[in-house]
Each structure stands twice: as structure tokens, then as C-alpha cells.
C-alpha positions, -999 to +999 in steps of 0.1 A: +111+262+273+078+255+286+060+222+269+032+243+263+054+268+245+073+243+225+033+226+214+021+261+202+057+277+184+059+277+150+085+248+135+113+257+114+116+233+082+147+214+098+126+206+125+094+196+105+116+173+083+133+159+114+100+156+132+086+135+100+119+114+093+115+100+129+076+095+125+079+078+092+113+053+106+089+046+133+064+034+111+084+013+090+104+004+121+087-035+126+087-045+092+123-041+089+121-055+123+104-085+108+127-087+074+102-113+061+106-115+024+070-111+009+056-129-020+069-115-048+105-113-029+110-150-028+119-150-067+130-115-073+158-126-043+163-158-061+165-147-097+180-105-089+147-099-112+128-068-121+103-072-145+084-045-136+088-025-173+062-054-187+045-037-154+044-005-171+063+007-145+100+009-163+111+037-141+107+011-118+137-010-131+159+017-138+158+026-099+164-006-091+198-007-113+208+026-104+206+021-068+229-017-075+249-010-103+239-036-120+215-042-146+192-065-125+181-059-094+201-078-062+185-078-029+199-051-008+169-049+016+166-027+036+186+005+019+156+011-005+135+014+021+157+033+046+159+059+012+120+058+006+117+070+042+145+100+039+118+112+006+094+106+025+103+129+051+114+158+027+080+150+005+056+156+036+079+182+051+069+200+018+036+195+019+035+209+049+048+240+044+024+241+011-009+236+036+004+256+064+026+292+063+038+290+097+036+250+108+037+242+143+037+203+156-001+201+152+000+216+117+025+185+110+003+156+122-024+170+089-004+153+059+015+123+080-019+096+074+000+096+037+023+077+052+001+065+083-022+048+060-031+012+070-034-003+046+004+012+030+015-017+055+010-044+030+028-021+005+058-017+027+059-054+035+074-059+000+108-054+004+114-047-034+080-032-045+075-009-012+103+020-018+094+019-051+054+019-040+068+048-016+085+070-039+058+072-062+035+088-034+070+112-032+067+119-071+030+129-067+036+147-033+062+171-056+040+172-085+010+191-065+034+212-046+058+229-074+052+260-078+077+273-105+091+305-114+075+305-152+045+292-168+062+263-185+080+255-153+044+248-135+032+230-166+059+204-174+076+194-142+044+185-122+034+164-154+072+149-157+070+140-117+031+126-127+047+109-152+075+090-129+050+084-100+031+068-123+058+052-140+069+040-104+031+024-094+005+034-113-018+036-080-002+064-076-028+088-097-052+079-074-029+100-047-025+131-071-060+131-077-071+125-040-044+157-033-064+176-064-097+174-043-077+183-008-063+218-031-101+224-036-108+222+002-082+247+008-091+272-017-127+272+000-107+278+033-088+309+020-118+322+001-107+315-030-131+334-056-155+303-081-136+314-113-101+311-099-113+274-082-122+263-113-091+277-128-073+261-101-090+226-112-087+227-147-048+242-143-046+205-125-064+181-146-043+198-176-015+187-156-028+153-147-036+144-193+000+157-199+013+137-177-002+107-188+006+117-222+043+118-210+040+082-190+027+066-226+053+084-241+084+066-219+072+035-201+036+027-217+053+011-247+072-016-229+045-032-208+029-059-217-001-064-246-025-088-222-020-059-195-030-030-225-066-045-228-069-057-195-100-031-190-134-034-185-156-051-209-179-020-223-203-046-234-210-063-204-227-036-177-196-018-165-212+003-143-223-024-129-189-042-127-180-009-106-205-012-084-199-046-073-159-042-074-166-014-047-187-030-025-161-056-024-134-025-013-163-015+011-161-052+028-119-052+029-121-018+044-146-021+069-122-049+084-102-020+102-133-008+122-131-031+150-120-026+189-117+011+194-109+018+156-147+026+151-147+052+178-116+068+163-130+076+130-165+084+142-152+113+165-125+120+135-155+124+109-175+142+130-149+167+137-143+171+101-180+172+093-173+206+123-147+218+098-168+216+068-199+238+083-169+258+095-161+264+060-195+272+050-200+298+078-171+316+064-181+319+030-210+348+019-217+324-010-225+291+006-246+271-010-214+273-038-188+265-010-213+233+005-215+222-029-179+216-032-174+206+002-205+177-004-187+166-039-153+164-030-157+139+003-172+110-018-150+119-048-118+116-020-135+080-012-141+069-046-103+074-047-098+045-023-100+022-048-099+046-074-083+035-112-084+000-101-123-004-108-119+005-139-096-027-146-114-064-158-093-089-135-101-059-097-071-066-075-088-060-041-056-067-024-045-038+004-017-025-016-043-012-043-056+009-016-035+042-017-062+064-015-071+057+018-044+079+031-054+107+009-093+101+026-077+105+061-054+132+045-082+152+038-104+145+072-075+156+089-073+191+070-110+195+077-110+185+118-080+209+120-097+234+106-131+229+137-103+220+163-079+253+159-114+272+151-118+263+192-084+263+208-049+264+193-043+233+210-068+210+203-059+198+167-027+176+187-058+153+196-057+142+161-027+123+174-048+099+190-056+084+155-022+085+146-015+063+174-041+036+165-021+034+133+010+032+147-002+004+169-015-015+143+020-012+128+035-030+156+011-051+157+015-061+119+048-067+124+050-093+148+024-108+127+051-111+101+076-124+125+052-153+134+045-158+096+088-158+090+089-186+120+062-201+103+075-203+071+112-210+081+095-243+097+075-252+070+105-248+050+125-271+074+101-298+072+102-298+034+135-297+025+141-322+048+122-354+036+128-342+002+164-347+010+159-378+034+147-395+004+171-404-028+146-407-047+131-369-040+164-355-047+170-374-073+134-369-091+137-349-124+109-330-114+088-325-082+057-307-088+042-286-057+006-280-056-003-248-036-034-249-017-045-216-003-064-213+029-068-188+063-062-216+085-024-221+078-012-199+107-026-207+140+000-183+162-017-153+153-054-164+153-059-142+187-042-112+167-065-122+138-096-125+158-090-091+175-078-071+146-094-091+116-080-065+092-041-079+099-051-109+081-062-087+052-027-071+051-010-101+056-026-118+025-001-151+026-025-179+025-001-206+010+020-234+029+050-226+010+061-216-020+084-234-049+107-201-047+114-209-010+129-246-015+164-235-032+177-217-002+177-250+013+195-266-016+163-282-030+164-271-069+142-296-091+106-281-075+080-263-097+049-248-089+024-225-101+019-230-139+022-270-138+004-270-103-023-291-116+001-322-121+000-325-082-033-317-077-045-344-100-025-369-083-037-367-049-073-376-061-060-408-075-053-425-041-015-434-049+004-444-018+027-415-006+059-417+001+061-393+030+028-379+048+035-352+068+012-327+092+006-306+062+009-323+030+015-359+011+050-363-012+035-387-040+068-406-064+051-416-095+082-429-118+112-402-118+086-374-109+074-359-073+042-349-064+038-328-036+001-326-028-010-293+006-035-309+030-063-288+038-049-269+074-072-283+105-098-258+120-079-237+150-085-254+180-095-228+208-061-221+223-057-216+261-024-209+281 
């Protein structure tokens, strides 16, 4: 068979699910590559801990002791994952089949920025939270694509499969929501009468309260109070609070539009901008049809950050950030629509962006890789005059003061300074953390909460026992004080 032949034919659904189970491995290919334990990892390795049901996110835990048998949750990296990517694959292959009647390869490169979202790297680099992170974007994949066989079929499941996505990660919603406005972009494409469009949309949002009514129902009850009222203060300008927390997004996001990246999305929006007038042409009642089409593009980007401005401590971190993929999700429909509207083959050129993700993947992942050498050194220097020194390892306590800064890993400033987002997504800007030191036998080091100890010391001018490249070990009676020097300013490396 011809390659021309093969580009243009339409794809069975064996093939579509085998086409994304291979681009979806890919993806995730370096960071199991890597197998840096991130963040969170270091103590939920340590301890076999969930604790995501004070999370709100109990479905969460039961996944987690399902999938081990036990009732904690053991590290059994990279399985999780490996199983994220296998629902991944079926989720997409569905909702390709729901966007597309007869799909051929092009037709399958519209939904894969779900998963080819950049920023869904620095969810994936969790190796506990990312399947689950990932199989919440499943649940809400299913929820917009059942179509049952009765009326209460297509009312309860998609709220039940709302429920567990957002049970899973409550970020989430801001997928189902972002897929909502992508359903309302179609049904302009297949001339979808007003009344049965807003049918459509209320027939959704109905879906959307019940299943929240379900989520407080089952895992609302068992997260914790401080998180309950941990919304905006409706006393203190929250419209304002929004505005700010998205400019902030605006800043984060803007750190992927450097090199080529700009280029990319400029001729990507532009051809969905095609696709949108496309839509309008095809329509007798326009002005209806460019209404919806100018509300639903800034509704798909206020999804970026979506719920989490409406929360009082705005994590601005990558992993919030979801809806991104649902923004490229729905450029992608649109420049499909202008490309095929010209020639059958020119939608694959909407691989090209796919690429630029999929380097950046790479790219992220040896990132990690330097970080993991990085780390296992730091690790080796500490442990090591801790243990050099009775009275360290003797100490009742050792306090460890973490200092954050950008400046801790120098092998990647050239990967920093060319893609400035990877240090975005990478997000470790500690020395080391107390969770690291008992792999290495070292057990009488705290951190975080008592911090403070250690920081006060190090103003005092004490004498240290051990100073080191990167930090000071102060031995003040039977306690340690561990005290981060501030990293030196990169030198301009030249090989």
C-alpha cells in the first residue's frame, strides 16, 4: 500500500487505539527514563502513604490499595503509570471516534494535545500523583462521550465518571468543562439548530451539578476542614484576586513561547482563527454561530487555570494547568476543520506541533536525569559528614533548614536558558530534602515544620562543625543544625 493511501484511509478502532497507546508511551517514555522520585514521592516512598482522602480526593486512595493489595500505598513505580497510559489510549481512542465517524491518522492527531499538553509533564513527573492525575482526565474523557441507551443511563453515569475524575484530581472539572465548550464547537460544525445547542449545554451543565452533588456525597466529607474554607475572601475584591491570580498564569505560560514555540502557535491559531470563519461561512445564521465561536475561545482559556482562581492560597504550579490541553484540544478541532476545508492532507501538518511537544518531553527528561545526579550527590555529601561525625549521628535531633533558590542546578542552565519553561516544570528549588536522608541510613533529621530552629542558628555566628560547598552543619549541645548556603551565581560555562 501506497504511503499516500495508508495517510488518507480511514483507521479501524484497533488501529486508532494502537496508534495512541504508542504516542502516549512515547510521551511518558523519558520520565520513566529518568525514574526521579518527585517531591511528594520522597515521603510517600518512605512512609507507603496516601493521604490524599484529607485531599478530597478519596478515590484516590482506594486506587492506590487496590492496585497493591494493601491498605497503604507501596511504591511500585512505574505500573501505575504504564496503566494510566493503556486508559489513556482507549480514552482518546474514544474520543476520537466521538469527534470523527470515519477517523483517519490526521483525524487522530485532533484530541492527542490532552495528553500532549506541556505542562501534564510536571503532572507525570510525580510518580504517585501522575496516574492518578491521568486517569482523572480518563474519567472526564468517558463522562463527555457516553452516550447511553436510556435517559437515566446518559444522566447518571457521566455524573458518576464526573464524580470519580473529580474524586481522582479535582483539576479535572476544568477538562470536562473545557470538552463542554469543544461539544459546542462541533454542534456549530454539524449545524446544529440554537434550541438543540442550548439543550445540548444545559443537558451538560445538569450533568456537571449532579456530579458534584455525587463527589460531596462520597469523598467531600473526608477532606480536610482548613481545605473546606480555603476559598476566596468575598470581602476583599475577589474579582480582583482573579485578575491578578491570572495574570500570574499569563506569566508561567508565556514561558513556553520561546525558540520556535512562538511560531508554532501563531501559524496554529491562525489556522484555527481559518476554521472559525469557516464555520461562520457555513452557517445562514451567522452572527448566532460567531457569537459562540467568539465566547467559547476565551471561556476554553479561562479554563487554563480554571477552578484554581477561585481558591485563597492560587497554586500557580504547572500541574494546576490541565486546561491547557483542552485549549490546544480545541485549536486543533478548529485548524482541522480550515486544513481538510483545503486538502485532505493538510491537517497531518498539525503534527509539527505535536513534535515540539514531544521534544520538549525529551528534553524534560534529561532535565530530570541531571536533577536525579544532582540530588544523588547532594545526598552523598550529606550523609556522609553526618556520619563522619559521632556526634551528628549521635545528635537527638538535626534540624535542616531548606533554602529555596533557581541557582541550585547549574548542569542544565543552557537547557534553562534555551527553554526557560523546563525550569517552570521542573519546580525543585531545594538542596535536599529531610525525606531523602533515611535511604542513606541517616534517621534523626527534620525539616519543614521546625525549619526555623536552623535558620535561626546560622545568624548567630556559631562555629560549624562541617562547612561544605553548599551548606554549614552547626552542633549546639545534643542537637544539629543544618543551615543551605545561598547557591553561587552560574558562572558562564564554556567547553
Amino acid at each position: 500500500m501506497r504511503t499516500s493511501a495508508f495517510l488518507q484511509r480511514e483507521l479501524s478502532q484497533r488501529q486508532v487505539a494502537l496508534f495512541f497507546l504508542l504516542a502516549t508511551a512515547l510521551y511518558t517514555l523519558p520520565l520513566i527514563l529518568a525514574d526521579f522520585p518527585y517531591i511528594d514521592d520522597n515521603w510517600r516512598t518512605l512512609a507507603a502513604g496516601n493521604a490524599w482522602a484529607g485531599q478530597g480526593r478519596l478515590f484516590a486512595d482506594w486506587f492506590y490499595q487496590a492496585l497493591t493489595f494493601t491498605g497503604a500505598a507501596p511504591n511500585i513505580f512505574p505500573l501505575p503509570l504504564l496503566l494510566a497510559v493503556v486508559a489513556m489510549s482507549l480514552a482518546l481512542t474514544r474520543l476520537t471516534f466521538h469527534y470523527f465517524a470515519e477517523p483517519t491518522l490526521a483525524c487522530c492527531l485532533v484530541p492527542l494535545p490532552l495528553w500532549y499538553n506541556p505542562f501534564l509533564l510536571q503532572n507525570l513527573s510525580y510518580q504517585y500523583d501522575g496516574p492518578i492525575m491521568a486517569l482523572s482526565m480518563v474519567a472526564a474523557i468517558y463522562a463527555i462521550t457516553f452516550e447511553g441507551s436510556s435517559r437515566v443511563q446518559r444522566w447518571l453515569v457521566p455524573a458518576a465518571l464526573l464524580a470519580l475524575a473529580i474524586g481522582l484530581y479535582q483539576i479535572s472539572f476544568n477538562v470536562f468543562l473545557g470538552l463542554c465548550c469543544v461539544e459546542l464547537i462541533r454542534a456549530v460544525q454539524r449545524r446544529t439548530q440554537g434550541p438543540e445547542i442550548l439543550r445540548m449545554l444545559g443537558w451538560k451543565l445538569a450533568q456537571a451539578g449532579l456530579g458534584i452533588l455525587i463527589y460531596s456525597a462520597t469523598a467531600y466529607p473526608f477532606m480536610e476542614t482548613l481545605r473546606k474554607t480555603d476559598l476566596l475572601n468575598l470581602d476583599a475584591d475577589p474579582l480582583l484576586q482573579i485578575g491578578i491570580n491570572f495574570a500570574r498564569v499569563l506569566e508561567k505560560v508565556a514561558l513556553l513561547f520561546h525558540g520556535g514555540y512562538p511560531w508554532v502557535f501563531a501559524a496554529l491559531v491562525l489556522c484555527a482563527i481559518a476554521g472559525s470563519v469557516r464555520l461562520i461561512q457555513c452557517r445562514q445564521n451567522r452572527w448566532s454561530t460567531l457569537l459562540l465561536c467568539l465566547l467559547t475561545l476565551p471561556v476554553l482559556v479561562l479554563l487554563v487555570p480554571g477552578i484554581t482562581l477561585l481558591f485563597r492560597d492560587f497554586n500557580e504550579g504547572a500541574s494546576t494547568l490541565m486546561g491547557f490541553g483542552v485549549l490546544l484540544l480545541g485549536l486543533f478541532y478548529l485548524a482541522h476543520v480550515a486544513l481538510a476545508s483545503a486538502h485532505r492532507r493538510l491537517p497531518l501538518l498539525l503534527i509539527i506541533a505535536l513534535l515540539a511537544t514531544l521534544s520538549l518531553s525529551f528534553a524534560y527528561g534529561r532535565v530530570l536525569s541531571l536533577q536525579k545526579t544532582f540530588a544523588s550527590s547532594a545526598l552523598y555529601s550529606l550523609s556522609h559528614d553526618i556520619a563522619a561525625h559521632r556526634e551528628l549521628r549521635e545528635a537527638k535531633r538535626i534540624y535542616l533548614s531548606v533554602s529555596y533558590s533557581e541557582r541550585w542546578l547549574v548542569s542544565a542552565t543552557g537547557s534553562f536558558k534555551r527553554l526557560p519553561v523546563l525550569k517552570y516544570l521542573l519546580n525543585v528549588d531545594y538542596f535536599m530534602l529531610a525525606e531523602n536522608l533515611p535511604s542513606a541510613g541517616i534517621t534523626n533529621v527534620l525539616a519543614e515544620r521546625e525549619r526555623r530552629n536552623a535558620t535561626r542558628v546560622g545568624y548567630q555566628g556559631f562555629p560549624a562543625l562541617v562547612d561544605s560547598l553548599y551548606y554549614r552543619i552547626y552542633l549546639i549541645g545534643d542537637y544539629g543544625f543544618i543551615v543551605m548556603k545561598e547557591p553561587p551565581p552560574h558562572r558562564l560555562l564554556s567547553w
